[in-house]
N, C-alpha and C positions, 0 to 999 in steps of 0.2 A: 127582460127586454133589452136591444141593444141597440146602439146608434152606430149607424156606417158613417166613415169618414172615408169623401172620396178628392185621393191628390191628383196635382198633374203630373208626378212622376215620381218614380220608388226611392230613389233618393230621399226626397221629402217626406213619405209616409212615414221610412225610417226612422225619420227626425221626429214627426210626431208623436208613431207613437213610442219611443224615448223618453219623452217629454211628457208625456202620461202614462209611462208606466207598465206600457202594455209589451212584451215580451215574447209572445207564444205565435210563431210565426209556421204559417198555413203555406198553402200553393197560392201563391196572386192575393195574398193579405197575411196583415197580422189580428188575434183577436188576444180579447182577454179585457176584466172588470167591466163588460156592459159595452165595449166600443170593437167596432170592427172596421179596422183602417186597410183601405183598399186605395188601388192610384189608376189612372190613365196612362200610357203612353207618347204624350203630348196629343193631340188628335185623334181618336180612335175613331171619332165619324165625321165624313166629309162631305161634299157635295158632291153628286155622281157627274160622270163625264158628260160629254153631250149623245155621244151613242146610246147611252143607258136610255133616253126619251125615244127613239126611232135610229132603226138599223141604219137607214140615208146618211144618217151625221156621222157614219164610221168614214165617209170622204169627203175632203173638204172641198164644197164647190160652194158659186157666189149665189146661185137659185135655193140655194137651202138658206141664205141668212136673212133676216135676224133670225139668230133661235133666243126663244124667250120662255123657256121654260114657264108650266104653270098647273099646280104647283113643282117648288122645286123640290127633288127628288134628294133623299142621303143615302149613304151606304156605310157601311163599317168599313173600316182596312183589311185587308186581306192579311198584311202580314203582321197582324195585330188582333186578330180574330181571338185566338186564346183569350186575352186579358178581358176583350168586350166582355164574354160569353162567363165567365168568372164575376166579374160586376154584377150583371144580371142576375145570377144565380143568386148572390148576398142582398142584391135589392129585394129578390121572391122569396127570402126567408122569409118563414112566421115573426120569428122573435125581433126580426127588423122594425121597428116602427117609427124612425126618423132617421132622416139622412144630412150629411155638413156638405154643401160644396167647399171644399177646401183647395181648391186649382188655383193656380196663383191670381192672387186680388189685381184683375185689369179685367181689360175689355175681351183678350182673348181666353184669358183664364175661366172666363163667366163662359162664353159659349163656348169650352170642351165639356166642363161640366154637363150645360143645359141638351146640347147634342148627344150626350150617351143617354143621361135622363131620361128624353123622349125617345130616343130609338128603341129603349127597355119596356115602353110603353109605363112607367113608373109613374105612381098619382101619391107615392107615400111624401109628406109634410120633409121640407128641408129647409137647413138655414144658413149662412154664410159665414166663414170663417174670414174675417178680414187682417191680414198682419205683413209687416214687413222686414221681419228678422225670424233668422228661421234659430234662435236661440232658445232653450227651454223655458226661462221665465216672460218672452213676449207672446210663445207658443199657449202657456197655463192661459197669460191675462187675454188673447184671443178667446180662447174657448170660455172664458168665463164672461166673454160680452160677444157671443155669437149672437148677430141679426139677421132678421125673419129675411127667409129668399127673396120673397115677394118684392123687396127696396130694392131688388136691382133687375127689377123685369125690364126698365127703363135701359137700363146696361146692357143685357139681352139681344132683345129691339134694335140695339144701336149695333153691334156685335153682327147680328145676322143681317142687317143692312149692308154694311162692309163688306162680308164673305159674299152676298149674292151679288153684289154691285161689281166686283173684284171680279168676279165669274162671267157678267155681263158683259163686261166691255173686253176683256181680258182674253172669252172666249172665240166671241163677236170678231172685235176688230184682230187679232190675232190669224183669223181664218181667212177674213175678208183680201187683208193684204198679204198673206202668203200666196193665197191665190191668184191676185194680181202680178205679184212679182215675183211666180213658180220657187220661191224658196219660204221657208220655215222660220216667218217672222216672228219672236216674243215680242207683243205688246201687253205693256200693263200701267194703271194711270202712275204708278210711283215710277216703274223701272224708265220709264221713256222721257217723263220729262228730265230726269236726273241725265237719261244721255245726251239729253239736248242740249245741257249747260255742257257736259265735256265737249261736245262737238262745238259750240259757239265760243267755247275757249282756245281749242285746237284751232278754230279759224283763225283769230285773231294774232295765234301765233304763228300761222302760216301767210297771214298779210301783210305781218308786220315788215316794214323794211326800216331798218337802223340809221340811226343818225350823228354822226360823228360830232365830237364838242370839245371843248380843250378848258381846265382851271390853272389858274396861274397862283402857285403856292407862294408863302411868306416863311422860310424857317424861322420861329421865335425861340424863345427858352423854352424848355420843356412844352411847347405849343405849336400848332400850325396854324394861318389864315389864310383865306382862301377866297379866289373872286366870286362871282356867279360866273354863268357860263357863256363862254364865247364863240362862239361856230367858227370866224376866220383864225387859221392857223398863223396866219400876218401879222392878225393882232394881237394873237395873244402873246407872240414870238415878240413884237414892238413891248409889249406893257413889260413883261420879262426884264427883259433890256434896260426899262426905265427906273423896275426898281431893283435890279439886282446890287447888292452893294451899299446900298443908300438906306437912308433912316426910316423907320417904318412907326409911326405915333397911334398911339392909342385915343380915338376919340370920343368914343362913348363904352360903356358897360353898364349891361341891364342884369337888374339878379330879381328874380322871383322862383318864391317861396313855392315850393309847389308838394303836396301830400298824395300817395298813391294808395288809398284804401286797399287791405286784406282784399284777396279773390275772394270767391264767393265757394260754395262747398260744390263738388261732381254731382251733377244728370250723368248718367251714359253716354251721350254724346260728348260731353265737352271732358270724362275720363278717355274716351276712345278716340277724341283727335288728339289727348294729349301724350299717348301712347302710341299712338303714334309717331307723335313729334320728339318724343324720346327715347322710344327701344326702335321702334319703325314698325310695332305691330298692325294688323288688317283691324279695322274694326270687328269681325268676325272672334280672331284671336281675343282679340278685350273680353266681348262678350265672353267666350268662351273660359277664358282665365275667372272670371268675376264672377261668371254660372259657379264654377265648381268655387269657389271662396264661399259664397251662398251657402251651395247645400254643404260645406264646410263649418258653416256658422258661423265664420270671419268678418264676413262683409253679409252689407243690409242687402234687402232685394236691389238689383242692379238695373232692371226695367224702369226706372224712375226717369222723370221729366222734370223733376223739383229742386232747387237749390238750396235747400233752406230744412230744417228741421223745426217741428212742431213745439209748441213752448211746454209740453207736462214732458218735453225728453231733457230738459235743461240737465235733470242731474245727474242721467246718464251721460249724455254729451261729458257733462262735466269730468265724472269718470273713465272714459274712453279717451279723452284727451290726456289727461296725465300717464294712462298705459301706451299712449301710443309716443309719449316721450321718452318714452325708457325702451323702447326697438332703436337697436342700432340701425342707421348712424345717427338717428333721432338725440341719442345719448349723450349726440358730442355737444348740439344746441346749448347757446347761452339759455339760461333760468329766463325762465316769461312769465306772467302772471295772464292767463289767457282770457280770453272777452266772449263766456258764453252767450251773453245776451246777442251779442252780433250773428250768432249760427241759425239764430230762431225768428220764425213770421210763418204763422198760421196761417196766411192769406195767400202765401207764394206757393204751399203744397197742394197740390193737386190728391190722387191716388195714394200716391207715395212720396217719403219725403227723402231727400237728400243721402248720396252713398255714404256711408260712413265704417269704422272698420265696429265691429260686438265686443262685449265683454270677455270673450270668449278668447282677445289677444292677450288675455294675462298669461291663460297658460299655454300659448303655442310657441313653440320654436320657429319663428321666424325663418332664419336663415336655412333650416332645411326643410322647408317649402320648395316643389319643383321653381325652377327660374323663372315662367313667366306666369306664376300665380303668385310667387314672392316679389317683384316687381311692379303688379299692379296694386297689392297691397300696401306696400311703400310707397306708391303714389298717391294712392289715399291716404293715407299715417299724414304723408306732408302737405297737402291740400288741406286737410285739419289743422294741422297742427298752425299752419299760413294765417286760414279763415279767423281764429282765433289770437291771433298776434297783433301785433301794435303796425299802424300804419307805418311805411316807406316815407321818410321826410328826405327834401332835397331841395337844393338851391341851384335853378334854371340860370346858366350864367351865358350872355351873348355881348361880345368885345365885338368893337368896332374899331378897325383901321383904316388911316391914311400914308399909304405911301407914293410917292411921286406923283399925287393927284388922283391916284387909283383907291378904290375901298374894295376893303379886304373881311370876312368875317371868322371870327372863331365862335364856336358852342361847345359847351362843354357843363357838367354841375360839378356842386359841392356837395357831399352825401353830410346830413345833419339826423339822420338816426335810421340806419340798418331795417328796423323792427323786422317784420314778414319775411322780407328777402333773407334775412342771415338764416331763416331755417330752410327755404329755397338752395339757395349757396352750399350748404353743410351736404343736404341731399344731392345737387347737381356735381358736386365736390368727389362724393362717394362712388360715381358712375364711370365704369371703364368708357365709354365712350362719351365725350359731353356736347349735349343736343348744341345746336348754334344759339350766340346769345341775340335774340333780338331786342336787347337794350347794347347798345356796342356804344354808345357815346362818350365820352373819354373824362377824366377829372380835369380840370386847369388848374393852372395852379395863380394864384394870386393875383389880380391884376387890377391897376388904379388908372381913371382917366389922369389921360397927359403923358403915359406914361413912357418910355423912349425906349425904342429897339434900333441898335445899328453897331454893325452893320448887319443886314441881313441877309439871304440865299434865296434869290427866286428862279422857282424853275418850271417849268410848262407839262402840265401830264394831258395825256389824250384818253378820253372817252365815250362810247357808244350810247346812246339811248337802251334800254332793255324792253323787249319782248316782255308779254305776261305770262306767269309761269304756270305752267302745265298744274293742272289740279292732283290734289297729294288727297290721302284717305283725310287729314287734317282738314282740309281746307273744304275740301268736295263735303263732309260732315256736315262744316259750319253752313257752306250753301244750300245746300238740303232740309236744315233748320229755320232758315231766312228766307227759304224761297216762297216768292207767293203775300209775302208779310203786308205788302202794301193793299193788298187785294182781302184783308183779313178787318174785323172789327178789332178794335184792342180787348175786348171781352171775351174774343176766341182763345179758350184754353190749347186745341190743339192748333201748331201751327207750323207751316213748313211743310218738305217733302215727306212722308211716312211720318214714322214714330222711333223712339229712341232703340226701340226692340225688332222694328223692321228694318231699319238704314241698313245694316251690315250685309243681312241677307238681299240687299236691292242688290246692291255694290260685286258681292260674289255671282250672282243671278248673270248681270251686264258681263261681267270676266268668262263666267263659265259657258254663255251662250254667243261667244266668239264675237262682241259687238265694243266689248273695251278690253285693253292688254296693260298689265301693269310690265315697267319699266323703271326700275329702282325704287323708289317710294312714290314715281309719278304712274299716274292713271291715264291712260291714253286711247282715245275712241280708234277703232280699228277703221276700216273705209267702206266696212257693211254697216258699222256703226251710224258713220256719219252719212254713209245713202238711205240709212234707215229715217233718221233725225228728216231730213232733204223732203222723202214724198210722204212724209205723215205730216197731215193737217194742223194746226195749231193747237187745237183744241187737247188732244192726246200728247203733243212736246210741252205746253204750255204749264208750269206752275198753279195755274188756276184754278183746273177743274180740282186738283185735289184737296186744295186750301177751301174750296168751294164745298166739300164731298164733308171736312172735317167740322167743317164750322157746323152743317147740316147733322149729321151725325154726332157732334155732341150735344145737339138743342135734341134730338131723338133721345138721346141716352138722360137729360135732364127731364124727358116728360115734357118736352116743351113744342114739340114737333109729329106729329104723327108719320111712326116706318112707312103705310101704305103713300105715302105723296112723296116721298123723297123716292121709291123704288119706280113708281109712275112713271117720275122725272128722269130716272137712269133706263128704264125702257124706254123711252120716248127718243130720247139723244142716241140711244145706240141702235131703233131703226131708221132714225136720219143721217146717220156715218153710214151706212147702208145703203141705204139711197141714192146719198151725194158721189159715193166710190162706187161704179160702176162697170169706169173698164182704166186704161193707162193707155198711152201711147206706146211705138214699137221700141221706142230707143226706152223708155220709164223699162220695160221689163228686162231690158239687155243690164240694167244696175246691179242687181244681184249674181250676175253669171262669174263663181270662181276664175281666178287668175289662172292664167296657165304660165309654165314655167319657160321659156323661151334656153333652147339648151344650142343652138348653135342657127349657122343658115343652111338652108336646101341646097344641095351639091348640083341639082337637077334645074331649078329657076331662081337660088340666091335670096326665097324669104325666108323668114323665121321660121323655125322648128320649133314645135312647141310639144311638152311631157304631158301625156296624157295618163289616164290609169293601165292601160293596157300596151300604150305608144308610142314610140317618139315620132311627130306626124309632122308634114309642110301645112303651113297655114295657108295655102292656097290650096283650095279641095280638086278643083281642075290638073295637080301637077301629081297628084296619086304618090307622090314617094313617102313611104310609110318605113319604119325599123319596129317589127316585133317585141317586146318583151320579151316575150314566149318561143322566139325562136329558136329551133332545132340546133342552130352549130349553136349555142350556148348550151341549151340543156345537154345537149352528148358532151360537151366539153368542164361540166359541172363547175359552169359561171353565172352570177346572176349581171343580167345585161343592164346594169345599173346609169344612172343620167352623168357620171363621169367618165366613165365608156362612151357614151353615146357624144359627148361632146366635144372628146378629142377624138373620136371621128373625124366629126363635119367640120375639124378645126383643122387638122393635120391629115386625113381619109388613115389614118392608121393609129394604133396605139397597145403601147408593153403592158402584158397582161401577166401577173403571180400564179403561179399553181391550177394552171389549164391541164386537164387531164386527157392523156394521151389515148383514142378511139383504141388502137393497137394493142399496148402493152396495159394502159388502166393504171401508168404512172403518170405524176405530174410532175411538169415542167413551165420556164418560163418562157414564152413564147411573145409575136406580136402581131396582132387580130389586121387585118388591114381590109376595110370598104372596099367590097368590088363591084359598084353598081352597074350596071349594065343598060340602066332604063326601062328593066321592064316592070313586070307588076309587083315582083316581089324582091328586094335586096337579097345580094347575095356577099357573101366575104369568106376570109382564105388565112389560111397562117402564114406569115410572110416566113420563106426558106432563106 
């Protein structure tokens, strides 16, 4: 008799079966001693399109919506068919008689599983493989406390709530307002409210209007003081004045004690803003790098939402930390005695616990790791190694000045023990390029009330108020995490825009469907983007409904909620968007109509010319002066009549053309093209002799 093992990806079969042993490897599985390990292709079965239900939904019009499927229909991948069709086969074996979902332990992992399962029509007993190291000894101790399927039908449930709900609205409003607004709107409840924060930040920085301010400095010993701010340039040019030269007294200095706790250990989120914030990677890239560390056996599963590692891992933890001290530049770190207890809280993991690097770093070369799988490993190595170090101690020190009746302040600490930062620093140290520090506050050096400065140097600097800065993958991350929070109970385990394992793919989604444009590390809505954000209702930009959707969705996957009343809910909302959008005004639908390119003025009535695909046209349809593309003295003269031709034309009626080929001879030469309008229906032009 044998047990099917089935992965979400070959990678991972691999691993498995490795890890027990199994060796003798088939078409689309490996078998051997009683086990038959077979994988999915992440998705093998999905939910059919909306044409699959009725031929009518191959067009999108607004008299066909809502569609609401019922039931809802699945299909296999097409180009994924082999592997389905190979599953099935091993599930219809005799000798079959239990099956592992083994797809990765989450909510999507459960329904790749449960979707080929039932597309197979398969009723044979299975059970759950749960782990989150794809190492061979947490692989053994998985299989040897595999639990019954059945504990996570509530996962399930919650799983195929999301996918159809996702399809609902997604579908729905998708069709609804591309048709309103004759262009090819993606909506979806993640993707749209996340453009709406970039778009409500882009405003603010296109509101902002700047405000000039002036600080009047104190040069001290090795210090600076400095006023608060003063708007008249008069006065602050007067205070200058009064105390340049003159004594400057010290009359108060505060020092507090202040302790900066160990960070806390990597979610995927807070790895991929920080990878951001130091090589400049996409969240995408993180992911990507951390995937393959995974099925590397490097690094823990990287889909986690958890800070924290569970207390029976203490003494792995505890071992994993001493290996990850000995990876250079790890090696150069002062000796620490490190604080496993601080890494562990069984209350803070969810699914999965906390990234961390496997035991598996004893014997890996580090350093020839490609680049951006050896760097995110090293950021983890140092996150550990941080989490596990002695608090940050320091002494908060704020001097106060009087000089000619003016106060003056300095800030500044006194570092009173390193701990954490020094293996921060070592690693920050090691890096060809170093991220900005956002601790920039400067040491002071000594200072005692009463104490006397003079003479002194003052002198007047000018400053603007600052704009808010354009959202970076960092930062757009942490909002995406946070959004919604107030709208949440504290007992909502999910919270925020997506999930740690969707944010990346939200982010590339918005880039790749022309609605956001990155611009160095910033993220920036396009101006479909932001007419998108503009006529979609609140409900759809708003943070809420999907904080609303999660919260729901996890009382579903707790057995706490019945799937049929929360899918009710999501039919019901999406044929009242239906409803309520009906039609738009004439100017609403003019929002989406592509730019055109304006390449010079009409020689004929002096408006804009604008590049069409086929034209360079006058924007006044009444004045008919049109320039071909495709015109004949170009193509005999084997030129393409490109929009810099076209615009020293209508700039100069003439222009020097390279390697015009002569009708004659069938040599080329350089010549110069020159407009010869004439006003009729068709332009004509001439080689100037």
């Amino acid at each position: 008799m044998s047990k099917l093992v089935i992965c979400e990806k070959p990678s991972v079969a691999k691993s498995i079966a490795s890890a027990l042993g199994v060796t003798s490897r088939a078409d689309g599985y490996f078998e051997g001693g009683g086990w038959l390990i077979s994988w999915c292709i992440g998705h093998l079965v999905g939910l059919a399109d909306a044409a699959a239900y009725d031929d009518r939904y191959k067009k999108w019009r607004y008299e066909d919506l809502p569609i609401l499927p019922a039931p809802f229909r699945y299909v296999v991948s097409e180009e994924k068919a082999d592997q389905f069709h190979i599953l099935r086969s091993l599930m219809e074996r005799p000798d079959v008689t239990e099956l592992v979902n083994a797809c990765d332990a989450g909510r999507e992992g459960e329904l790749i599983f449960r979707l080929v399962y039932e597309a197979t029509g398969c009723s044979k007993p299975f059970s759950r493989l749960w782990i989150s190291s794809m190492e061979d000894v947490a692989i053994r101790e998985g299989f040897a406390d595999l639990r019954p399927g059945k504990d996570y039908d509530p996962l399930y449930q919650s799983a195929l709530c999301r996918q159809k709900a996702d399809w609902l609205v997604g579908i729905n409003a998708s069709r609804l307002f591309s048709v309103l607004y004759h262009r090819t709107l993606n909506i979806g409840r993640v993707q749209t409210p996340t453009l709406a924060m970039l778009a409500d930040r882009d405003s603010k920085i296109v509101l902002f209007r700047k405000e000039k301010y002036h600080h009047v400095r104190l040069a001290l010993e090795s210090a600076e003081a400095v006023s608060d701010r003063i708007v008249s340039p008069e006065d602050a040019q007067t205070i200058r004045d009064a105390c340049d030269g003159k004594k400057a007294t010290c009359v108060s200095v505060a020092q507090e004690k202040k302790t900066e706790k160990p960070p806390k250990l990597y979610d995927l989120t807070t790895l991929q803003r920080e990878a951001n914030r130091v090589f400049g990677y996409t969240a995408k890239q993180t992911l990507d790098y951390a995937q393959s560390l995974y099925e590397k056996k490097l690094l823990t599963y990287p889909r986690t939402d958890s800070r924290y590692l569970t207390g029976d891992m203490a003494e792995t933890a505890s071992v994993v930390l001493h290996l990850a001290a000995r990876v250079p530049p790890f090696d150069a770190c002062p000796e620490f005695f490190p604080d496993v207890l601080a890494l562990l809280n069984d209350k803070e993991v969810s699914d999965h616990h906390a990234l961390i690097p496997t035991l598996e770093l004893e014997k890996e070369d580090v350093p020839a790791l490609p680049v951006g799988e050896r760097n995110i490993l090293l950021l983890v190595c140092c996150k550990l190694l941080c989490a596990a170090a002695e608090p940050f101690v320091y002494e908060a020190v704020t001097a106060i000045f009087d000089c000619g009746g003016h106060t003056f302040t300095t800030k500044g600490k006194q570092v009173l023990s390193q701990g954490w930062r020094a293996i921060q620093e070592v690693f920050r140290s090691s890096l060809k390029e170093k991220p900005e520090d956002e601790d920039a506050e400067g040491v002071l050096p000594a200072l005692t009330e009463g104490q006397v400065f003079e003479p002194v140097a003052a002198s007047v600097t000018e400053h603007f108020t600052s704009p808010p800065k354009p959202y970076t993958e960092d930062t757009l991350l942490s909002a995406m995490e946070n959004a919604g929070k107030e709208d949440m109970p504290d007992e909502a385990e999910r919270k925020g825009l997506g999930t740690p394992a969707t944010r990346a793919a939200i982010i590339e989604k918005l880039v790749s469907g022309g609605f956001v444009e990155r611009k160095g590390k910033n993220l920036i809505p396009t101006k479909a983007g932001v007419n998108l954000v503009t006529v979609l209702p609140e409900l759809l930009t708003s943070p809420k409904l999907t904080a609303d959707w999660e919260q729901r969705l996890n009382e579903v996957a707790k057995g706490q909620a019945a799937s049929e009343a929360f899918m009710d809910g999501i039919e019901a909302m999406t044929a009242e968007l239906v409803r309520k959008y009906s039609h738009i005004s004439e100017d609403g639908q003019k929002l989406f109509q592509p730019e055109k390119e304006t390449v010079g003025l009409c020689p004929r009535c002096g408006k804009p010319v604008y590049e069409g695909k086929k034209n360079f046209a006058c924007s006044d349809r009444a004045c008919q002066f049109v320039m071909w593309k495709n015109d004949r003295f170009f193509e005999q003269r084997g030129k393409v009549f490109t929009s810099k031709i076209a615009t020293a034309l209508l700039k100069d009626g003439k222009t020097k053309v390279k390697g015009l080929r002569s009708l004659r001879t069938g040599k080329t030469y350089d010549g110069t093209i020159v407009l010869a309008d004439t006003g009729g229906k068709y332009v004509n032009y001439r080689i100037e002799k």
